[in-house]
Structure formats: structure tokens, C-alpha cells
N, C-alpha and C positions, 0 to 999 in steps of 0.2 A: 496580353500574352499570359499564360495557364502557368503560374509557378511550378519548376521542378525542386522535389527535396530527394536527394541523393545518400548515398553512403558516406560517413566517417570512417576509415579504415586508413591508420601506419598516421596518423595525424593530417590527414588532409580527404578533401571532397574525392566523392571514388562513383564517378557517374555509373549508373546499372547499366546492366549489362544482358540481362537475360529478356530482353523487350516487353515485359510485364510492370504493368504501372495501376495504381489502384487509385478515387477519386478522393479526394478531401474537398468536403464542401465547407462553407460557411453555414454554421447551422442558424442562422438568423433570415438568412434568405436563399437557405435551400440551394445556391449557386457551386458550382465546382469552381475552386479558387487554384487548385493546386496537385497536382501528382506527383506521387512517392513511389518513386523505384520497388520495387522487388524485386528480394535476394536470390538469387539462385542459389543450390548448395555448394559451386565453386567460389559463391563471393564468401558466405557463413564460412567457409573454407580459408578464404585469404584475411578473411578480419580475426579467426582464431587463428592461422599461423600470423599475424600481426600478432598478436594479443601472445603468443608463446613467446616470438622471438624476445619482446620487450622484456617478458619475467626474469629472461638472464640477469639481466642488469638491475633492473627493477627491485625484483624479490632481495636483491642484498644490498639496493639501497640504506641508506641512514635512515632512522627516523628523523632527525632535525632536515634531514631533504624534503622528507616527505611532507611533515606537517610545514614546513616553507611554501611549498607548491599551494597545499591546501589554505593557506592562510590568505596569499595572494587571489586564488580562487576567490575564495568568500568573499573579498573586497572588489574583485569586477562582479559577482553574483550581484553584490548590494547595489552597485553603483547601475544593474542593466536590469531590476526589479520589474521595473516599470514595461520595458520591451519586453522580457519573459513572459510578464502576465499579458500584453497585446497578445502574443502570440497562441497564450492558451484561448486566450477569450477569440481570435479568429477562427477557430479549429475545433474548439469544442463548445464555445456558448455560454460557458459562465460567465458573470459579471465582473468589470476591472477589479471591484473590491474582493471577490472571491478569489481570482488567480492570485489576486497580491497576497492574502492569506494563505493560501497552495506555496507561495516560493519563501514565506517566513516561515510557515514548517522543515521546509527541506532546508534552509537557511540553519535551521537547529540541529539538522545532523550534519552537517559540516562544520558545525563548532564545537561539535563530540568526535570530529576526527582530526580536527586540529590537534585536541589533546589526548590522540592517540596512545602517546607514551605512555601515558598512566593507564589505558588499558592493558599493555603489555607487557608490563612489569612481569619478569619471574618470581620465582623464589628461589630460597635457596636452605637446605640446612645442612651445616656445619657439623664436624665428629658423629655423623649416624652413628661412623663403628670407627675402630681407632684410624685417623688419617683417612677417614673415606666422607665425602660429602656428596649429596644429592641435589641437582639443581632441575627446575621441570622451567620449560620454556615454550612458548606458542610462535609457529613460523606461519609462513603464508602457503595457500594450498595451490596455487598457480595461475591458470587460467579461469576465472567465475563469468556466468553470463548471468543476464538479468531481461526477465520478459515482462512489460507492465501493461496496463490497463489503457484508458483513453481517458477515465475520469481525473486522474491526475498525472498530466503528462510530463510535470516537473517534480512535483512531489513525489511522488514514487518510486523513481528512477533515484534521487538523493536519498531516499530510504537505504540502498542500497549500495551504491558506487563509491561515495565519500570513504564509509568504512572500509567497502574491499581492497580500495587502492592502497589507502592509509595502514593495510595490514599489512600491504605486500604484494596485495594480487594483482594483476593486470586483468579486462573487465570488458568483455561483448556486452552491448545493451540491443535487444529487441522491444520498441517500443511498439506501442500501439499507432497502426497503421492508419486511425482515422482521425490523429492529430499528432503528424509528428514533428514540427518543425521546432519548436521548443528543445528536445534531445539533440539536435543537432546544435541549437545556438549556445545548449551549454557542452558540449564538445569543442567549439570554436572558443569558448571562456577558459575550457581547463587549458587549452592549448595556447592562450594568448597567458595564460598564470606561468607557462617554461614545464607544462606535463610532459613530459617523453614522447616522442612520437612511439601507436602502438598499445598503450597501457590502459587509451579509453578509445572503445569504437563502437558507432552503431552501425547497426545492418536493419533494414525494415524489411516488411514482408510479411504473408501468411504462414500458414501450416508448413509449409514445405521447409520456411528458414528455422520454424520453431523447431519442428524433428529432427534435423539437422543439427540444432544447437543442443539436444538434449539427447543424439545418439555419437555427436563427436569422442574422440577416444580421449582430445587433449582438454574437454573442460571436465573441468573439476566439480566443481557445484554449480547449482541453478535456484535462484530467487526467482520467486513469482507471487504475483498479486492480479487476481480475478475471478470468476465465475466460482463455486463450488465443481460442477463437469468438470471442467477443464483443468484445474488443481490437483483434482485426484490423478486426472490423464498424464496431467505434468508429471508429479510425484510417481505413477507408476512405471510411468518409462523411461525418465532419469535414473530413478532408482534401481532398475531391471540393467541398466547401462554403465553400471556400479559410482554413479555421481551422490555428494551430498545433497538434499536438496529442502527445502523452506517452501512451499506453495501455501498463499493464502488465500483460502477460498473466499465463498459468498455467506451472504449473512439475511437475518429478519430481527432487526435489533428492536428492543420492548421497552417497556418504560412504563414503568409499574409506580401509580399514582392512588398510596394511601388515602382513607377518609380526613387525616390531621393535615395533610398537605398545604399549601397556599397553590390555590388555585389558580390565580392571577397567572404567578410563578409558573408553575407547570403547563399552561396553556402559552404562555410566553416559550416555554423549552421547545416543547409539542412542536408549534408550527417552526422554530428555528430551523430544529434541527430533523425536520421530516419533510420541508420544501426547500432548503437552503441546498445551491446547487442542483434543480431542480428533483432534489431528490438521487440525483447521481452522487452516492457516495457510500461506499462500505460502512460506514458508521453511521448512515442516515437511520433517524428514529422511524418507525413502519408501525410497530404496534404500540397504540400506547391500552393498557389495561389497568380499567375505573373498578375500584375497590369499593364492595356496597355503593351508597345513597348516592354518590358525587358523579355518578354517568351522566344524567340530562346537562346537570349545570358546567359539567367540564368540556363535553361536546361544543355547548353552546357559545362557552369563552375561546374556543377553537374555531369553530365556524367564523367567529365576529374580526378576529385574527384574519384568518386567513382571507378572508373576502378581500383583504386592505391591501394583499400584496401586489406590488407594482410588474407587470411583467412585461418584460420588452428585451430589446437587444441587448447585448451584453454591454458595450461599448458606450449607450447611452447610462450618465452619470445617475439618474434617477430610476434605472431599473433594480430591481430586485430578486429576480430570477428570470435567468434568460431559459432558450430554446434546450432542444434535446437534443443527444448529439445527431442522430439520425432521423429520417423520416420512418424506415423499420422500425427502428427501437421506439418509436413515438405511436406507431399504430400499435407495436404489442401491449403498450402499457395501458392505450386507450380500453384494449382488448378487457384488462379486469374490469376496470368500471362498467363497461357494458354487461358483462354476465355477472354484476354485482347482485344485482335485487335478485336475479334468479338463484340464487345460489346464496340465499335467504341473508343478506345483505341490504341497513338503511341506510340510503343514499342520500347522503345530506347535502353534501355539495359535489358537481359532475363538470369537471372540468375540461371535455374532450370537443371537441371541435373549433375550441378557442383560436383566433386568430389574431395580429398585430397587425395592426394598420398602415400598409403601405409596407408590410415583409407579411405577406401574405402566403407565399410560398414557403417560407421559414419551417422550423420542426417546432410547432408550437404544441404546447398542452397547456391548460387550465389547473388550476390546484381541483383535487377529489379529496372528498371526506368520505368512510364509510364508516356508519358505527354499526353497533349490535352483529360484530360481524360473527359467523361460528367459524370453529377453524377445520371447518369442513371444505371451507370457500377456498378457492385457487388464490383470491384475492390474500390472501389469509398466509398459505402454504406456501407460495412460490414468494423468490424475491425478484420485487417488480424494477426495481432501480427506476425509480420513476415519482412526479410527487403525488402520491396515492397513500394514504393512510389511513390506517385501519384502527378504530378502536373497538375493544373487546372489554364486556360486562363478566366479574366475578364476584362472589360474596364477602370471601375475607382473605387473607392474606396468605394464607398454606395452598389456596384453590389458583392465585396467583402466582403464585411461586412452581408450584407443580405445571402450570400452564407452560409458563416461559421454559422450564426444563425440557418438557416433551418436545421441545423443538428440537430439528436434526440438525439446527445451527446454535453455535456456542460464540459470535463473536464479541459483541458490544449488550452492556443493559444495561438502566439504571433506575433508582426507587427516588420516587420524590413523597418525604415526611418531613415531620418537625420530630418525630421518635427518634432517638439515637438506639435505642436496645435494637428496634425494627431493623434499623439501616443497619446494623452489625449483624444480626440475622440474615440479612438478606446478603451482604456481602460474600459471607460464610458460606451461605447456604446454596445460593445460584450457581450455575454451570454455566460457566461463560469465561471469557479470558479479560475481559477488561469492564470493572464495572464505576457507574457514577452514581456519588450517594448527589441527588438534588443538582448533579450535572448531568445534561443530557447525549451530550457525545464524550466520552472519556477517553479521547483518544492521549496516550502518554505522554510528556514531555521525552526530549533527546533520550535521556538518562537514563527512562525505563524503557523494558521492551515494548511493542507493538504486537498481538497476535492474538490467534480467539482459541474455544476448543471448538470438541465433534468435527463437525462437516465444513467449519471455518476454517482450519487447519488442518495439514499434510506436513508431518515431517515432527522433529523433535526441537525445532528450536524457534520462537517469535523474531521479530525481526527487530533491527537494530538495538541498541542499548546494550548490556552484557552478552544476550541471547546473539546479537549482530557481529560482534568481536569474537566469538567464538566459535558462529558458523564459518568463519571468512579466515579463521586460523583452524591448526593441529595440534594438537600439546606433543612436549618431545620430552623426557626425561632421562639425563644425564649423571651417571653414578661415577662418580672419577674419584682415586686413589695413588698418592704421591707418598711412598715411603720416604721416611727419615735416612739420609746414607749411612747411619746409625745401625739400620734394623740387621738383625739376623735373616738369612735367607730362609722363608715360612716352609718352602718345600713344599710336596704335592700330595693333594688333599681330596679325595673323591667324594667325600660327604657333601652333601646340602650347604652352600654357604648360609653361615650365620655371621651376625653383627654380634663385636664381642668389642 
């Protein structure tokens, strides 16, 4: 019998309703495993007035409530690790070691909401003007929704939620519809931790539930993590609907490999982190660009890499990268390879028609290598999310730098030297929101934020860390003045107040 995955809404399963259901397959053998309701906009409807009523009470919670809830959270989080990560890996394809990686990340923003308090501290100063003091403080903004991806079905989503609750806010999540049972199982966790019924809901679905949750009148802000298109679309019609709003877009993350480098080293980064997850990842390396003489022999330590990876289902313990999440998504990306060489592209390794034996049907791809690519190529231009990598030949280090600029993506780069001047230069000097000196994915711990620029980013604030805590609050500042029963009565003054 075909799995159903259902709505969360008011703290419990909320079966759909609008007789629209969409397929989740197993991306390892291509089978439909499971059907996800879709939202109508009456249900997006009844999970934001859930998600209102809760704020009552919610929003002036304690903080010692709050980070209690959360703390209990994280310890069924830890204790159901293992079942989280099954569930990414049925649904999307990555490997057990990869989801298990995916739920210690998100494991690290909920132990930045545990110690909420300290992000919310006010301030306060004392005698501004005689008897008068000033104190500014951050409240919660109400209702927040959160729309994610399918690459990280848990990570993602704890990008986001942990913090919003932990402000204040109560929190619609719209996951991605072609792996959602994960969102749901960690709604059943916050709910078994004593969350309010209300405060955490999902609704899945397409277009219809997104617009709906980004033209409602009661949400407030909207976080979003996917595509470049779609980010901007978010951002402009949230925005146009007077919401705050954080969209992060898509990326072509580079990785710029001086002549002094250790080449081992950066062929070792290379293949990590530009087939790891089969390439499905905002922060996957796509271009690496060879500075002067070290192209052939860097290529070649790449090739010799990458030939070695093991690729199979996700589930078995000795793969290495599993499937794609779709069979569409799996022929687009096959799509660059094929107009590679035409599109003056050398094709070193072509990974497309690859199959597993005995998941034959599965959304399989091959690893591809393209070097000498120009960035005339689509292969080049577009981001493929896929394991396709492109490396690109430049002479010296200003002709690299200006390359990686000209892109209309700013999210993830990083420089592999043994120069520290170079790597301070390049830090300085690149356009990008998060960079690694001799790390190849630099995606922040807890503490910092997460977010790129250009066409990475929509909106003025990165996500989680400071940037997170203050998208998911307001600041409010309070000027109060308690005379002495002492004072003479000041009497009335139409001038400009002044502190005296």
C-alpha cells in the first residue's frame, strides 16, 4: 500500500482535502513509494489561523519555556538521528552518512536556540537626561513561514524554525513536495518535546500553497532557500505583500587553485565537495579554476579521484553517492554533458547513461569532468545541481579573481595556497558571501550567518546566526521617565525636547 504524508496543522495529522496528491518516488529505483497531499488555499488558511491563534499565548511565553521545549526537542532529535536520516535517504537519495551529516547541521541550530536568551538580551541606558532612561528590546513578529528545498529536507527547515520559535514566532513550514516525510517526523518530535499545539505546522503542496502563504495578510515573514528564479519571485511578491522576507537563491561556487597549492589537497577538496551528494547542494564546488602551469596535472589528480567513487543506493553502507532526486532532473543535467564538447568544452570524464545493477530504473548519473571549459558554455553559466564539474584555465591570479566576480552569483568560493598575503587578498577582494581559505565548502557554523550575495540573495538579512535572530524579531525602544515626588511641576514646553 502507496504511503500517505499528510498535513501537520493545530499539533496533529490533518489528512488533505483538496483531492490533489503528488508522487514521491524512491530515487534508487525510480518506484512511487508515497503520496503528499496538497494544500488547498483553505488548508494554508487553517494552518496560518493555527499558527495565529497559538501567537497569543506563544509570543509571551517565558524564555526559560521556550528554550525547555527546545532542549527536550534536541534530545529526541539525537536520540531519532538515525530514522531522520532513513527517511531523507528514501526520498531523496543521499547516502545514510550524508543525511546523518544534514541532521548534525541542523542539530547546531537548535543548540543556538536553546541559548536563545543571550540573543535577546536588551539594553538599557540609565540617566540619558535627568530621571529618564532608554531601554530598546526585540519582540517576535508573529506568524513566519518557511518554504525549503528537497536537497535538504531536514536541514533546511532547522535553519529556520528553531530560531523563529525560540523568538516568539509561531511557524508554517512548506516543504519540498518531493521528499517530505522527514518535516512531518520532526513535527511529531517537537510535539512529543510538549510544543503547543499550533506554534509548528506543515502544509505541502505546489504553487498554489506557496502564493497563498506569501500573499496571506497574517504572515509576517517568509524564509526561503532554492533556485535563483524562484527567490527573486519569492522576494518580489512577499515583499509587494508588505512581508519581511530572506530568499536564498542559487549558486556556481568556484574554487580557485593557486600555482603554490598542494595539489593532492585541492583534488582531494575538488572531487568532495563537487560530487558529494551527487552534486545536489548549494554549496557544491562546480568550478574549480587552474592558475598558470598546474591545469593538466590538477585535472589529472581529479580524474584519478573521481573514477574511484562508489555509486549505488543510498541505503547500501558502501556507497558513496547515490541517485538524483528525479528522473527530469537527472536528464537535465545529463543535458550539459551532452552539448559540452560542442560548446568548446574537454570532456574528460562523461558520466550519463550510468546505471546500477539491478536498480536499473533508479535516477542514476555518472560523475562528468569538463575541463578547458569557456564561460561561454551553458555548462559554465547555468547552475547544473548535478555532479558535473567544470574546470576552467587562467594565467594568474587578478584574471581569476575578476572571473569568479563576473558571475551573477555571489554565494560560496574558496582559494587553495600555501600564501597567506594571496588568501587575505582574495578574502578581501571576492564577491561572495561566504568564503574558504583551503576549505572547500565554507558553509558557517551555528554562530555565524549563512547567505551569499548578487543573485544568491534576496533580502537584507543571511540566515540564522545574528542575521537569524533578527530577521524573526523587531526592535522596540522604550524611553520611560519617573520623576522624583520631590520635582517641581516642569509645566508646558513646546520646544523640541532636549536631554538636559
Amino acid at each position: 500500500m502507496t504511503k500517505i504524508v499528510n498535513h501537520w496543522i493545530g499539533g496533529k495529522t490533518v489528512e488533505g482535502t483538496s483531492g490533489n496528491f503528488g508522487p514521491v518516488t524512491d530515487p534508487a529505483t525510480g518506484q512511487v513509494t508515497t503520496k503528499v497531499a496538497y494544500a488547498s488555499t483553505d488548508e494554508v488558511d487553517a494552518a496560518v489561523a493555527a499558527a495565529k491563534d497559538a501567537f497569543v499565548t506563544w509570543g509571551q511565553s517565558s524564555l526559560a519555556q521556550r528554550t525547555s521545549i527546545l532542549f527536550k526537542f534536541r534530545a529526541l532529535l539525537d536520540q531519532h538521528r538515525d530514522e531522520i536520516a532513513e527517511l531523507i535517504t528514501a526520498e531523496h537519495g543521499k547516502v545514510h552518512s550524508d543525511a546523518l551529516g544534514e541532521v548534525a547541521r541542523g542539530l547546531e541550530i537548535v543548540d543556538l536556540a536553546c541559548g536563545i536568551n543571550v540573543q535577546l538580551k536588551g539594553e538599557l541606558s540609565t540617566q540619558v537626561a535627568t530621571r529618564v532612561d532608554v531601554a530598546a528590546i526585540r519582540q517576535p513578529l508573529g506568524v513566519v513561514a518557511g518554504i525549503t528545498p528537497f536537497n535538504f529536507p531536514a536541514m533546511v527547515p532547522m535553519w529556520m524554525f528553531p530560531l523563529a520559535i525560540a523568538c516568539g514566532n509561531t511557524f508554517v513550514l512548506k516543504p519540498s513536495e518531493k521528499d517530505p516525510s522527514a518535516s512531518v517526523r520532526l513535527a511529531e518530535l517537537l510535539a512529543e518535546a510538549g510544543l503547543p499545539d499550533g506554534v509548528f505546522n506543515v502544509v505541502h503542496g505546489d504553487k498554489v500553497a506557496v502564493d497563498r502563504l506569501l500573499e496571506h495578510p497574517d504572515v509576517k515573514a517568509v524564509s526561503f532557500v532554492g533556485s535563483t528564479p524562484i527567490a527573486r519571485y519569492i522576494h518580489t511578491t512577499a515583499s509587494a505583500n508588505g512581508k519581511r522576507v530572506q530568499a536564498l537563491g542559487g549558486a556556481k561556487n568556484h574554487m580557485l587553485v593557486l600555482p603554490d597549492a598542494d595539489l593532492d589537497a585541492a583534488a582531494d577538496a575538488a572531487v568532495s565537495a563537487a560530487y558529494g551528494s551527487a552534486g545536489e547542494r548549494c554549496m557544491a564546488i562546480s568550478a574549480v579554476v587552474a592558475v598558470g602551469s598546474i591545469g593538466d596535472e590538477l585535472v589529472e589528480k581529479i580524474r584519478e579521484r573521481a573514477e574511484k567513487i562508489k555509486i549505488g543506493p543510498g541505503n547500501d553502507p558502501t556507497s558513496e553517492m547515490g541517485p538524483l532526486i528525479t528522473a527530469t532532473h537527472r536528464d537535465k543535467v545529463a543535458s550539459y554533458v551532452h552539448n559540452a564538447a560542442a560548446e568548446g568544452c574537454e570532456v574528460v570524464l562523461d558520466g550519463t547513461g550510468y546505471t546500477v545493477e539491478g536498480y536499473e530504473n533508479g535516477h542514476w548519473i555518472g560523475i562528468s569532468l569538463l575541463d578547458k571549459v569557456p564561460t561561454t558554455a551553458k555548462a559554465y553559466q547555468d547552475e547544473i545541481f548535478g555532479p558535473v564539474l567544470c574546470v576552467l584555465r587562467v594565467d594568474t591570479y587578478e584574471e581569476g579573481v575578476a572571473l569568479i566576480n563576473g558571475s551573477p552569483f555571489g554565494n560560496g568560493t574558496a582559494i587553495f595556497t600555501r600564501d597567506g598575503g594571496a588568501a587575505r587578498r582574495f578574502q578581501l577582494e571576492i564577491e561572495a558571501g561566504m568564503v574558504g581559505v583551503n576549505v572547500p565548502i565554507p558553509v558557517p557554523v551555528g554562530y555565524h550567518s549563512f547567505g551569499g550575495w548578487k543573485d544568491s540573495l534576496f533580502g537584507d538579512h543571511h540566515i540564522y546566526g545574528n542575521d537569524g535572530t533578527h530577521f524573526y524579531t523587531r526592535g522596540k525602544v522604550i524611553t520611560s521617565r519617573w520623576p522624583d515626588p520631590a520635582d517641581a511641576p516642569s509645566g508646558v514646553d513646546l520646544g523640541f525636547p532636549r536631554n538636559h
